[in-house]
Every structure is written in C-alpha cells, then in structure tokens.
mmCIF file of the N, C-alpha and C atoms, coordinates in Angstrom:
data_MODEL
# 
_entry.id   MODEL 
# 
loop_
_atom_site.group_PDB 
_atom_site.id 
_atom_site.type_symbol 
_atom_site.label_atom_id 
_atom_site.label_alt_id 
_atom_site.label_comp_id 
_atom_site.label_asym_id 
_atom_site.label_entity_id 
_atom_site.label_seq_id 
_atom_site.pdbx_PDB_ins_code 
_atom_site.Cartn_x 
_atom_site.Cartn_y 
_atom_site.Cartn_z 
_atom_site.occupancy 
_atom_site.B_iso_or_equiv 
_atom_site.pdbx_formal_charge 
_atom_site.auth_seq_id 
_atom_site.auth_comp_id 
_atom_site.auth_asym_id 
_atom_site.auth_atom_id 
_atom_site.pdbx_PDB_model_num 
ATOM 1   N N  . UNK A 1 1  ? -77.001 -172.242 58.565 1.00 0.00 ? 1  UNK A N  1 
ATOM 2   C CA . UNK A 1 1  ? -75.931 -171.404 59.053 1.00 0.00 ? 1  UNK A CA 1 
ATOM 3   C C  . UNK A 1 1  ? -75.955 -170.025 58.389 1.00 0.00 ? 1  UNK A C  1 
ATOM 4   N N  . UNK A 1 2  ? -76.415 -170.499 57.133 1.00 0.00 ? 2  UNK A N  1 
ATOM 5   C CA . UNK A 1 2  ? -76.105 -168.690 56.240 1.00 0.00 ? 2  UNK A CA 1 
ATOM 6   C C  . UNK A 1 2  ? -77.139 -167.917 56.614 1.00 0.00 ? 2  UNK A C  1 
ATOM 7   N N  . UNK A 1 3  ? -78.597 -168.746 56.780 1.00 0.00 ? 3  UNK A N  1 
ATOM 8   C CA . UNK A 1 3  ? -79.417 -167.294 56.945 1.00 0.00 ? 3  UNK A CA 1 
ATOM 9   C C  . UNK A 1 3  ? -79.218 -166.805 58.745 1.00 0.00 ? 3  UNK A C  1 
ATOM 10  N N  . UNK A 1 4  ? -79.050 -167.583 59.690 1.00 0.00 ? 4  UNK A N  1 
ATOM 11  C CA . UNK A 1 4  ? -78.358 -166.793 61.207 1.00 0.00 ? 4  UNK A CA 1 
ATOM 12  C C  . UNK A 1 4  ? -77.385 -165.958 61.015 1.00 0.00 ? 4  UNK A C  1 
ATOM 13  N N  . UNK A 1 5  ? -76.429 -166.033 59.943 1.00 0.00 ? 5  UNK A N  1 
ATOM 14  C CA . UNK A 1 5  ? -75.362 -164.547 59.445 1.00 0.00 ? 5  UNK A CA 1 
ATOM 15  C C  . UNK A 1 5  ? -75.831 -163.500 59.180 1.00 0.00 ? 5  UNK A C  1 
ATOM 16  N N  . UNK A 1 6  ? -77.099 -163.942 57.797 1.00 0.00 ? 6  UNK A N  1 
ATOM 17  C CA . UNK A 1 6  ? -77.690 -162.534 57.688 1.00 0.00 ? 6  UNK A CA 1 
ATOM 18  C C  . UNK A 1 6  ? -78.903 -162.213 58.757 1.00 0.00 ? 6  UNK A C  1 
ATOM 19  N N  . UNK A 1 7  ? -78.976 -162.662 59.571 1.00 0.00 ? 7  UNK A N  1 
ATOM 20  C CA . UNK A 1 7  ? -80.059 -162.187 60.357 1.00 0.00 ? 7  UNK A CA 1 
ATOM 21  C C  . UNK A 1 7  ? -79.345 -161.241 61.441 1.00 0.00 ? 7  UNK A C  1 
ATOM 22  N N  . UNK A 1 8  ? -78.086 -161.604 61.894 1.00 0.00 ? 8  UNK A N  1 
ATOM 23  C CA . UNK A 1 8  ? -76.964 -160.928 63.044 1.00 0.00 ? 8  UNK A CA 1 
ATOM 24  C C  . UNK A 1 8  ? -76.654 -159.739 61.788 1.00 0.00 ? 8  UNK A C  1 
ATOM 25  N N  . UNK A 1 9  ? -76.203 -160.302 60.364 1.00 0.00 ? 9  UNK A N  1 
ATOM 26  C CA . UNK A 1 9  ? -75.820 -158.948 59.957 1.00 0.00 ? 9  UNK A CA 1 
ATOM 27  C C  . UNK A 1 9  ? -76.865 -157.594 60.136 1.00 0.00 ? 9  UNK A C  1 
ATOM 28  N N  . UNK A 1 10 ? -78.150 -157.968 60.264 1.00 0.00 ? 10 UNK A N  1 
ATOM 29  C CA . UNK A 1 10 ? -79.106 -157.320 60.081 1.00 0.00 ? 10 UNK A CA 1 
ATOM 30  C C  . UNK A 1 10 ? -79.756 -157.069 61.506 1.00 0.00 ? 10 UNK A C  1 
ATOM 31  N N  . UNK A 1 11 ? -79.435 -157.458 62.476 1.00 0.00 ? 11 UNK A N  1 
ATOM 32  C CA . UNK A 1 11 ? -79.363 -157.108 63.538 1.00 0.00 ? 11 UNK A CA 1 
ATOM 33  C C  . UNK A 1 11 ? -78.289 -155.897 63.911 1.00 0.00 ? 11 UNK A C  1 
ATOM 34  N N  . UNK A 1 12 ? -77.136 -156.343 63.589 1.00 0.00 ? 12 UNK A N  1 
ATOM 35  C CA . UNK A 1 12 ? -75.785 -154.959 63.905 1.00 0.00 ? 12 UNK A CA 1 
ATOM 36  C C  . UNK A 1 12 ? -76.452 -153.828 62.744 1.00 0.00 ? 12 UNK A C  1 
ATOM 37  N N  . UNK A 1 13 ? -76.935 -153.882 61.771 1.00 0.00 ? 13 UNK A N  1 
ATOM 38  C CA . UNK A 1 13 ? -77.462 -152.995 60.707 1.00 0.00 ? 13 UNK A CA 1 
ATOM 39  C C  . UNK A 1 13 ? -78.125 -151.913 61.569 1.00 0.00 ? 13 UNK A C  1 
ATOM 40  N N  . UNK A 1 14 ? -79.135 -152.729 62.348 1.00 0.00 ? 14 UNK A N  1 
ATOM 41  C CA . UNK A 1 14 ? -80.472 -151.830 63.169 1.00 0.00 ? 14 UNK A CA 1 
ATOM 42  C C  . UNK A 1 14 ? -79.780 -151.497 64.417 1.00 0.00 ? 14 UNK A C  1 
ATOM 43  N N  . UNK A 1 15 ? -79.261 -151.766 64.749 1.00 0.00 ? 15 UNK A N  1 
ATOM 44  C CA . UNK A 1 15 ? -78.285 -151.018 66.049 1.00 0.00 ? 15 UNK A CA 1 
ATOM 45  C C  . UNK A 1 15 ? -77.657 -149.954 66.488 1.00 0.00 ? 15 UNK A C  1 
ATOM 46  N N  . UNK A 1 16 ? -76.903 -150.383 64.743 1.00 0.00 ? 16 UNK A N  1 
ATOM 47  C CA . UNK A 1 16 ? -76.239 -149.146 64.270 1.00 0.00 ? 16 UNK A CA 1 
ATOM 48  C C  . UNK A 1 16 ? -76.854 -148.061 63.983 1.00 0.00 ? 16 UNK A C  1 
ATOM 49  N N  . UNK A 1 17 ? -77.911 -148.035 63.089 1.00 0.00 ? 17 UNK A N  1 
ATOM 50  C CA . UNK A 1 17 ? -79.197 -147.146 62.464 1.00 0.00 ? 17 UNK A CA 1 
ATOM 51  C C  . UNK A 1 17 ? -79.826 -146.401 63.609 1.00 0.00 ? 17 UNK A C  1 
ATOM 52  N N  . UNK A 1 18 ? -80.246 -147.315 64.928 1.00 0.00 ? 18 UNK A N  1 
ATOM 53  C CA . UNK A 1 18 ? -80.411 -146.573 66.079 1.00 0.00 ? 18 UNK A CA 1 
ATOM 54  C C  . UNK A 1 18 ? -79.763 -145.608 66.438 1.00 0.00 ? 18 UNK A C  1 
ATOM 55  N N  . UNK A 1 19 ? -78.346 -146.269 66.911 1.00 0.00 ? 19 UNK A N  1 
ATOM 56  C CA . UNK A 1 19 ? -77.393 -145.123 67.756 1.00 0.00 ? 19 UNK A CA 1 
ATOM 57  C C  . UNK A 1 19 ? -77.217 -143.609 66.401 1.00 0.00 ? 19 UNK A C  1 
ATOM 58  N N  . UNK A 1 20 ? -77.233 -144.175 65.221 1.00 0.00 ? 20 UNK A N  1 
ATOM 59  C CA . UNK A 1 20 ? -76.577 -142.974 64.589 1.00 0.00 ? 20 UNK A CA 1 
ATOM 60  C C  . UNK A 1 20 ? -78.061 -141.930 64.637 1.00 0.00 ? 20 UNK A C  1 
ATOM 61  N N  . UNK A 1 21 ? -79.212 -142.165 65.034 1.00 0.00 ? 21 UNK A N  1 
ATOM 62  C CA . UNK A 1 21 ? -80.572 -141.959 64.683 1.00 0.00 ? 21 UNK A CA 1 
ATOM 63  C C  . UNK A 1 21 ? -80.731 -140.385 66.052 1.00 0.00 ? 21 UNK A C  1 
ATOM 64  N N  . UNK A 1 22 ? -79.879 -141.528 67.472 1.00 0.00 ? 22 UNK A N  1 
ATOM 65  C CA . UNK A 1 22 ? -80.004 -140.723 68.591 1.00 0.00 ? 22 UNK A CA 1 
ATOM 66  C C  . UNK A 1 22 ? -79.346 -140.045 68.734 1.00 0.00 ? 22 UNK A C  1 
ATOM 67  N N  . UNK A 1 23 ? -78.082 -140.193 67.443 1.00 0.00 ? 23 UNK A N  1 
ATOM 68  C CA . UNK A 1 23 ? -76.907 -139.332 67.793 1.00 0.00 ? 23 UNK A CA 1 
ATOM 69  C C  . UNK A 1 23 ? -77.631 -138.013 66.816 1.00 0.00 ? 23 UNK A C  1 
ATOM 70  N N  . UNK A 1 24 ? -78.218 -138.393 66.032 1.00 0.00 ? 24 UNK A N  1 
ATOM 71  C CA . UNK A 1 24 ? -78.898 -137.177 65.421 1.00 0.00 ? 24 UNK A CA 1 
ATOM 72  C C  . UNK A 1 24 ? -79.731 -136.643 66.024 1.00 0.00 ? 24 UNK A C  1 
ATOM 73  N N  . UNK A 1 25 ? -80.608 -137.040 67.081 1.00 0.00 ? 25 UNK A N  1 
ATOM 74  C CA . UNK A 1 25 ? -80.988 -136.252 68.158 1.00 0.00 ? 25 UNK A CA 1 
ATOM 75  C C  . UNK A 1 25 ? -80.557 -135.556 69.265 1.00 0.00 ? 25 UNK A C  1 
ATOM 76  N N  . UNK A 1 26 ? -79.854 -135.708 69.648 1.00 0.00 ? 26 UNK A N  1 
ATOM 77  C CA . UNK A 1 26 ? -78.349 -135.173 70.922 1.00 0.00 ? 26 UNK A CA 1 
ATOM 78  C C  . UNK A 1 26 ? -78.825 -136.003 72.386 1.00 0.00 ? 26 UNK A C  1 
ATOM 79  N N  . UNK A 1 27 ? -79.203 -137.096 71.936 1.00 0.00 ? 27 UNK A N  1 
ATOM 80  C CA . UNK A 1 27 ? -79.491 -138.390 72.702 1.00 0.00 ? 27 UNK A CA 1 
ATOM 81  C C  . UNK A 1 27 ? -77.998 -138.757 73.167 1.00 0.00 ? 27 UNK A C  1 
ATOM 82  N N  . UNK A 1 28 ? -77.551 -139.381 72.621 1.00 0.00 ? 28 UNK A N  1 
ATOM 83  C CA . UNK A 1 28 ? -76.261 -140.170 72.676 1.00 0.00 ? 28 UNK A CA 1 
ATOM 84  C C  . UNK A 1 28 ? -74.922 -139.538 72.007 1.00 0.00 ? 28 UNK A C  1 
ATOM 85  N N  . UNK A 1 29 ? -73.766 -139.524 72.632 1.00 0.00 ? 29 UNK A N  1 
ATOM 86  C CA . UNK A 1 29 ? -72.588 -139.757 71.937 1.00 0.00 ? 29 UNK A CA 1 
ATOM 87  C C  . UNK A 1 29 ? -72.097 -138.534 72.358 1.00 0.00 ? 29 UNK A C  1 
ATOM 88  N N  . UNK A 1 30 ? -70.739 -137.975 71.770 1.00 0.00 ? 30 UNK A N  1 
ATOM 89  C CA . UNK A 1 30 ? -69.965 -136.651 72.211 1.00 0.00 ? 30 UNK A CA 1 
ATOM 90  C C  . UNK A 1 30 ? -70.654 -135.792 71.356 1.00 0.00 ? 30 UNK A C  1 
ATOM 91  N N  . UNK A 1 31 ? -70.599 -134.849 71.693 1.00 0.00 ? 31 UNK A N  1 
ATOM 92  C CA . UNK A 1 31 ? -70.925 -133.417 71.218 1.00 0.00 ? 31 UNK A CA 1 
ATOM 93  C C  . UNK A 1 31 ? -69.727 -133.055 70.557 1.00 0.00 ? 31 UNK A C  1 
ATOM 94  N N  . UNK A 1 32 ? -69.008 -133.195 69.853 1.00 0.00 ? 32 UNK A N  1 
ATOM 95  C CA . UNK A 1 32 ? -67.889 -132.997 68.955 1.00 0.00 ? 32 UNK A CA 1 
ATOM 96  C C  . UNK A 1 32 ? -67.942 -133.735 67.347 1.00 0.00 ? 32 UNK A C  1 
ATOM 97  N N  . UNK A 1 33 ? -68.667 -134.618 67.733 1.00 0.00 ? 33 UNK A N  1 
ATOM 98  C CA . UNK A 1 33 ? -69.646 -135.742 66.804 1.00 0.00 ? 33 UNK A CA 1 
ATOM 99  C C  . UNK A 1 33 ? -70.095 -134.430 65.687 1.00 0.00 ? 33 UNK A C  1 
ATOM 100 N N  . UNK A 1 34 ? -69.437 -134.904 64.384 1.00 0.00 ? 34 UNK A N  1 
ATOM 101 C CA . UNK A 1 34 ? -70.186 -134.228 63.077 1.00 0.00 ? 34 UNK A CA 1 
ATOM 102 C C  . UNK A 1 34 ? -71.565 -134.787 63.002 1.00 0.00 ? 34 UNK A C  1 
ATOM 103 N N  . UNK A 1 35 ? -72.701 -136.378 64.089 1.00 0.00 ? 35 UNK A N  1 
ATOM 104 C CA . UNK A 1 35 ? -73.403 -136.221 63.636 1.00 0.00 ? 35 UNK A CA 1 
ATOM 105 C C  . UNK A 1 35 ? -74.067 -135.734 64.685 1.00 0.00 ? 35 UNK A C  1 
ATOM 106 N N  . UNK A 1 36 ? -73.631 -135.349 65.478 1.00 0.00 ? 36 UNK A N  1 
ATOM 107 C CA . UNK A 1 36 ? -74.510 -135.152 67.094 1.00 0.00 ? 36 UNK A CA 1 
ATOM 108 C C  . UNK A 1 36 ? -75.180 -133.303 66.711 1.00 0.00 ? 36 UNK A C  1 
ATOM 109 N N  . UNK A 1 37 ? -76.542 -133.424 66.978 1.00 0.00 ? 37 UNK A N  1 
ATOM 110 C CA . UNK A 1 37 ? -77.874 -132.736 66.737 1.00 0.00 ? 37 UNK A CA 1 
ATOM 111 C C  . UNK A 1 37 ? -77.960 -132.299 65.370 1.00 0.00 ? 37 UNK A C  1 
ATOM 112 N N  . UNK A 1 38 ? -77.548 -133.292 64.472 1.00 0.00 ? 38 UNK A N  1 
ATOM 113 C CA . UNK A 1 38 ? -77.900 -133.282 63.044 1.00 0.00 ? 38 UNK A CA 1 
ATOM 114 C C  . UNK A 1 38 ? -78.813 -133.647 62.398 1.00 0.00 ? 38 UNK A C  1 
ATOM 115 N N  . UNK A 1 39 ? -79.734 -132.948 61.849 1.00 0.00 ? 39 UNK A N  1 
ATOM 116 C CA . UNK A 1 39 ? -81.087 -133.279 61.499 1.00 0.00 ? 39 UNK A CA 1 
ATOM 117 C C  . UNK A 1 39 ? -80.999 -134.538 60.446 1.00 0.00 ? 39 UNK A C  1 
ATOM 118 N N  . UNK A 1 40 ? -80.051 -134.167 59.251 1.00 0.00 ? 40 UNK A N  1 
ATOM 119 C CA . UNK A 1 40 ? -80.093 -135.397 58.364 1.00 0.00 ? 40 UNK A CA 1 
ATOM 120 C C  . UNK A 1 40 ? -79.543 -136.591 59.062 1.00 0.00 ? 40 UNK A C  1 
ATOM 121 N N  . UNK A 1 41 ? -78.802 -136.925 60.084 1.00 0.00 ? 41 UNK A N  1 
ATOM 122 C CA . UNK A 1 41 ? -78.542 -137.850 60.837 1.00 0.00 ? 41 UNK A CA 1 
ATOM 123 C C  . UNK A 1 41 ? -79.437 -138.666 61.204 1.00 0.00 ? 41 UNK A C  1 
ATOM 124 N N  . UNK A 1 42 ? -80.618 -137.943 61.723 1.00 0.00 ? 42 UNK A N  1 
ATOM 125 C CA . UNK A 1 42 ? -82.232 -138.676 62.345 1.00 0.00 ? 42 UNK A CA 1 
ATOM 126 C C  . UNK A 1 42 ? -82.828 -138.948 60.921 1.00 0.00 ? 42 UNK A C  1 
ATOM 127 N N  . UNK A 1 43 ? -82.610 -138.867 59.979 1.00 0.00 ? 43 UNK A N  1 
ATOM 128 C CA . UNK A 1 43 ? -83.591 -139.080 58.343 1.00 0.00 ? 43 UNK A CA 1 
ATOM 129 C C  . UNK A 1 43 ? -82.308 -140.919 58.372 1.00 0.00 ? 43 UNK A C  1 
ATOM 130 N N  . UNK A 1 44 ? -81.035 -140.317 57.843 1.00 0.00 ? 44 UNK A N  1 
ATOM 131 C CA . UNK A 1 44 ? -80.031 -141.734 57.688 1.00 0.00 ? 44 UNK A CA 1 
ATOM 132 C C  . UNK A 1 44 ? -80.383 -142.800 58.512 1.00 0.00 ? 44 UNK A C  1 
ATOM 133 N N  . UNK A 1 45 ? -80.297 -142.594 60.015 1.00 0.00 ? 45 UNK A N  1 
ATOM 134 C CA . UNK A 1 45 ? -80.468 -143.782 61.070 1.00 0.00 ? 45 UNK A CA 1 
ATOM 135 C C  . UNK A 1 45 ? -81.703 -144.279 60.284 1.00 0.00 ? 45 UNK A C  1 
ATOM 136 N N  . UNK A 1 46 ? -83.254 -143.592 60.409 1.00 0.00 ? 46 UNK A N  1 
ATOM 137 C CA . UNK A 1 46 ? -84.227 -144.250 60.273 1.00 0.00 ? 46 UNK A CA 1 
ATOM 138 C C  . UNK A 1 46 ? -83.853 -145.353 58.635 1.00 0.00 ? 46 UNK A C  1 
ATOM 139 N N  . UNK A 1 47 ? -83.363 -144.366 58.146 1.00 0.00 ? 47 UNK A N  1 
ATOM 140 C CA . UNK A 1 47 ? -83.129 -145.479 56.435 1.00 0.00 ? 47 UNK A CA 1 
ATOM 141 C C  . UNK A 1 47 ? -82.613 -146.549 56.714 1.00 0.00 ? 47 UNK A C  1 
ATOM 142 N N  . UNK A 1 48 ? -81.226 -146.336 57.831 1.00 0.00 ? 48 UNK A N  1 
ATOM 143 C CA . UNK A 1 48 ? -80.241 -147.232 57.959 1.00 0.00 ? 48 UNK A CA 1 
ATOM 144 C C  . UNK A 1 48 ? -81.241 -148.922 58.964 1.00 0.00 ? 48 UNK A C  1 
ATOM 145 N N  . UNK A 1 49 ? -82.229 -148.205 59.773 1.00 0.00 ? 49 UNK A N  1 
ATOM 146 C CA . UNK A 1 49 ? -82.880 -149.051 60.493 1.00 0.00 ? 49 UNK A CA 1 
ATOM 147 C C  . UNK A 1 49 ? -83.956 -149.817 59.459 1.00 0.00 ? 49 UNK A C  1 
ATOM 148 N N  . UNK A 1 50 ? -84.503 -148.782 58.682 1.00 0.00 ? 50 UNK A N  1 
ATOM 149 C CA . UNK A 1 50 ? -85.276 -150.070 57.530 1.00 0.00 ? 50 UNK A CA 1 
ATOM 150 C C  . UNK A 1 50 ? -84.671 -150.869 56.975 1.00 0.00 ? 50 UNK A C  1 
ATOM 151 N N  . UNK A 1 51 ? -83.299 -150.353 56.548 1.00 0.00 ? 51 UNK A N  1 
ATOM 152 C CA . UNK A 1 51 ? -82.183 -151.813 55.559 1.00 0.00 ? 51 UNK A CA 1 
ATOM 153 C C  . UNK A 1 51 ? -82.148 -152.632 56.310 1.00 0.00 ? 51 UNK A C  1 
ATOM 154 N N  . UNK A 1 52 ? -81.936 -152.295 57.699 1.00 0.00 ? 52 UNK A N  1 
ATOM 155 C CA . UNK A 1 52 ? -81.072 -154.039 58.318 1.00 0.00 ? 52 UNK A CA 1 
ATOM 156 C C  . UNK A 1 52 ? -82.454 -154.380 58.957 1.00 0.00 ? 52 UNK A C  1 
ATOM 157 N N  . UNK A 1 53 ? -83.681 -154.008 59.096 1.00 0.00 ? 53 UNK A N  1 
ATOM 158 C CA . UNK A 1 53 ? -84.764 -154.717 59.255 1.00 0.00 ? 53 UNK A CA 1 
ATOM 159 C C  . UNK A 1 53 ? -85.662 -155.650 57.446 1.00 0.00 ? 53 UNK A C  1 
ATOM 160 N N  . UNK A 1 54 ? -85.355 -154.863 56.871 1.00 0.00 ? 54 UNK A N  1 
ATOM 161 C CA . UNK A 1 54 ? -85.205 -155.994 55.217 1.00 0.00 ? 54 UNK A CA 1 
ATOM 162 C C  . UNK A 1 54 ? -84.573 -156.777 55.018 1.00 0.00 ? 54 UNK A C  1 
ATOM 163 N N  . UNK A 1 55 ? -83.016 -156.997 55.447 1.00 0.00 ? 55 UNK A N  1 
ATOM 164 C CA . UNK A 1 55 ? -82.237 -157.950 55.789 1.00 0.00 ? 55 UNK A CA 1 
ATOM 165 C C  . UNK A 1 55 ? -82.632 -158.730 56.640 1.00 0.00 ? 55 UNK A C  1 
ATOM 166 N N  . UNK A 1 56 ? -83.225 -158.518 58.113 1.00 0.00 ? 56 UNK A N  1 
ATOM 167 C CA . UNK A 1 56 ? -83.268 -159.479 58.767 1.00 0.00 ? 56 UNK A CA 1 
ATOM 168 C C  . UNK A 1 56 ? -84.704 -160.165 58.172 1.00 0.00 ? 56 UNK A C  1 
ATOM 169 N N  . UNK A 1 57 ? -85.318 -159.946 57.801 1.00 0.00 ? 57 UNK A N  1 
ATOM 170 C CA . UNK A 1 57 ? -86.740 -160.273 56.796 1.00 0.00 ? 57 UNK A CA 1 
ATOM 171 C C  . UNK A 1 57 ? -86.320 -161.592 55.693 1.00 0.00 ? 57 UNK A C  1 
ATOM 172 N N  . UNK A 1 58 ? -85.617 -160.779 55.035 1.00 0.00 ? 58 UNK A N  1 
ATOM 173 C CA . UNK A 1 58 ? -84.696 -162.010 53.967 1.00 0.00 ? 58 UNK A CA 1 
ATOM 174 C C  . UNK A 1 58 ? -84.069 -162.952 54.711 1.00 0.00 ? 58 UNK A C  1 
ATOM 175 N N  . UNK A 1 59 ? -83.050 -163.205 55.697 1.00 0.00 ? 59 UNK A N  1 
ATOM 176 C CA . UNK A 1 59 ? -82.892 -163.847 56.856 1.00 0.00 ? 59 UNK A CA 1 
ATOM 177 C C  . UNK A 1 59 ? -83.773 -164.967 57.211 1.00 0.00 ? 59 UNK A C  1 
ATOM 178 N N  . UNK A 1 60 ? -84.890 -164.433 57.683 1.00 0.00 ? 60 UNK A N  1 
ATOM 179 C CA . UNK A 1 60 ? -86.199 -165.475 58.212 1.00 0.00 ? 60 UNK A CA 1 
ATOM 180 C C  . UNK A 1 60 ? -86.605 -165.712 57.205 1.00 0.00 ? 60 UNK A C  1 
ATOM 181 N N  . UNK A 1 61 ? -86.638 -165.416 55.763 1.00 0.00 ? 61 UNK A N  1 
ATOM 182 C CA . UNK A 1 61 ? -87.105 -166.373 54.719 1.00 0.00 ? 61 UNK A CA 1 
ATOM 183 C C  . UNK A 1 61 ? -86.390 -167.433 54.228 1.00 0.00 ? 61 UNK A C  1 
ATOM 184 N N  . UNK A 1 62 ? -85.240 -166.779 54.120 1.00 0.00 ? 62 UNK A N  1 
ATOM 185 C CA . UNK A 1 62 ? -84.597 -168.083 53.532 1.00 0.00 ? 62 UNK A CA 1 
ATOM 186 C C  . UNK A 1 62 ? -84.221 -169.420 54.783 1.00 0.00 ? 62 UNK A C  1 
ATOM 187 N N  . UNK A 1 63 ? -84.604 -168.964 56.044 1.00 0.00 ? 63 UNK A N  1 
ATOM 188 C CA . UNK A 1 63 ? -84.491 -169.704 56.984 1.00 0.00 ? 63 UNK A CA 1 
ATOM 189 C C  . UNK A 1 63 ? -85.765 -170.740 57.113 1.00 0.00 ? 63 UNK A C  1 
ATOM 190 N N  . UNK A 1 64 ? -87.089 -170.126 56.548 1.00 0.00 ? 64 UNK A N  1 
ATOM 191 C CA . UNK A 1 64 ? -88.352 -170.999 56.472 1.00 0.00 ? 64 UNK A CA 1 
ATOM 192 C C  . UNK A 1 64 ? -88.190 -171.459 55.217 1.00 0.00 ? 64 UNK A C  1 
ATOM 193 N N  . UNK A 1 65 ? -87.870 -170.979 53.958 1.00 0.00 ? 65 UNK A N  1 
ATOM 194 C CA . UNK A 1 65 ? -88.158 -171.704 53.138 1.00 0.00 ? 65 UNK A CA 1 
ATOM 195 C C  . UNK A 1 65 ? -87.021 -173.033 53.278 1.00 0.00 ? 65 UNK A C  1 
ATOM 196 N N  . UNK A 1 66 ? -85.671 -172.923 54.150 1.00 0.00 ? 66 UNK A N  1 
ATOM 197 C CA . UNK A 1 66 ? -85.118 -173.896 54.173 1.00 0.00 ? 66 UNK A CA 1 
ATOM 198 C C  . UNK A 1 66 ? -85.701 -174.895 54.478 1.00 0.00 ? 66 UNK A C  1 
ATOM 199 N N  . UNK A 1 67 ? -86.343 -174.601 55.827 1.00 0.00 ? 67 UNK A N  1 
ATOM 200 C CA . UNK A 1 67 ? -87.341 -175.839 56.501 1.00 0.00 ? 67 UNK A CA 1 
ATOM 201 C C  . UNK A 1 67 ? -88.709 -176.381 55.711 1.00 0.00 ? 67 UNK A C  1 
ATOM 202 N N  . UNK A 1 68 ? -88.726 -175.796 54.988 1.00 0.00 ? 68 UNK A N  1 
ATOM 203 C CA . UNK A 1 68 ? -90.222 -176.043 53.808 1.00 0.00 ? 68 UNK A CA 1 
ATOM 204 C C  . UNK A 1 68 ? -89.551 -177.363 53.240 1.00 0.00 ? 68 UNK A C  1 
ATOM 205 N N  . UNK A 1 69 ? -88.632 -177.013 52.950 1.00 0.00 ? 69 UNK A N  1 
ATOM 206 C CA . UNK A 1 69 ? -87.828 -178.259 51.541 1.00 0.00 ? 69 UNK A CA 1 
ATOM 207 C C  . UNK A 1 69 ? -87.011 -179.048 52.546 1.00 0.00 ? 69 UNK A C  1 
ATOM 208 N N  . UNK A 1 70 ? -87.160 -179.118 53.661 1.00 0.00 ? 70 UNK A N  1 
ATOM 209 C CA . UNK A 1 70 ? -86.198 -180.004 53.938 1.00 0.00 ? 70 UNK A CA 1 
ATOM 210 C C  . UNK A 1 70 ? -86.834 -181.066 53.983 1.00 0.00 ? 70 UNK A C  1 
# 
C-alpha cells in the first residue's frame, strides 16, 4: 500500500513540474501568472520533474524489494 502512495505522490510531483515548466514557456495558463514566460520557471519545472521522477523510482523499489522478501 505505502509504496502505490509514493508512486501517485510522485506522479502529481511530475505533473505539476510539467504544467509549471509550460507555464514558463507561455504554453499554458493566464498571462497574469507571475510564472507565465518566465525563464527560471522552465529551469524549476524541469527540477521539480526530476524530484517526483526519484520518488517514483524509490516507489518501484521498495515495491520490488517488497516482493523479493515476501
């Protein structure tokens, strides 16, 4: 059960990391947006998209090593 939590947490992680990524491109979102065509916006998303892809990593490990020992 715990590692499918962190794998969804780490799924909404990379989602998020996306949209804020495109909003730093003037892809997505309002134009009133402090991050909409913000260059450091497109640097954050990408960071924000490696964390919750390391999370979901840790996720599938502790999900195989469960099945190792079971």
């Amino acid at each position: 059960m715990i590692p499918n939590s962190i794998i969804a947490s780490g799924v909404v992680i990379v989602i998020l990391g996306l949209i804020f990524h495109l909003q730093g491109q003037s892809v997505v979102g309002p134009e009133s947006s402090f991050m909409y065509s913000n260059p450091d916006w497109i640097t954050y998303g990408i960071q924000i998209i490696i964390v919750g892809l390391v999370i979901i990593a840790f996720g599938i490990i502790i999900r195989v090593l469960r099945r190792i020992n079971s």
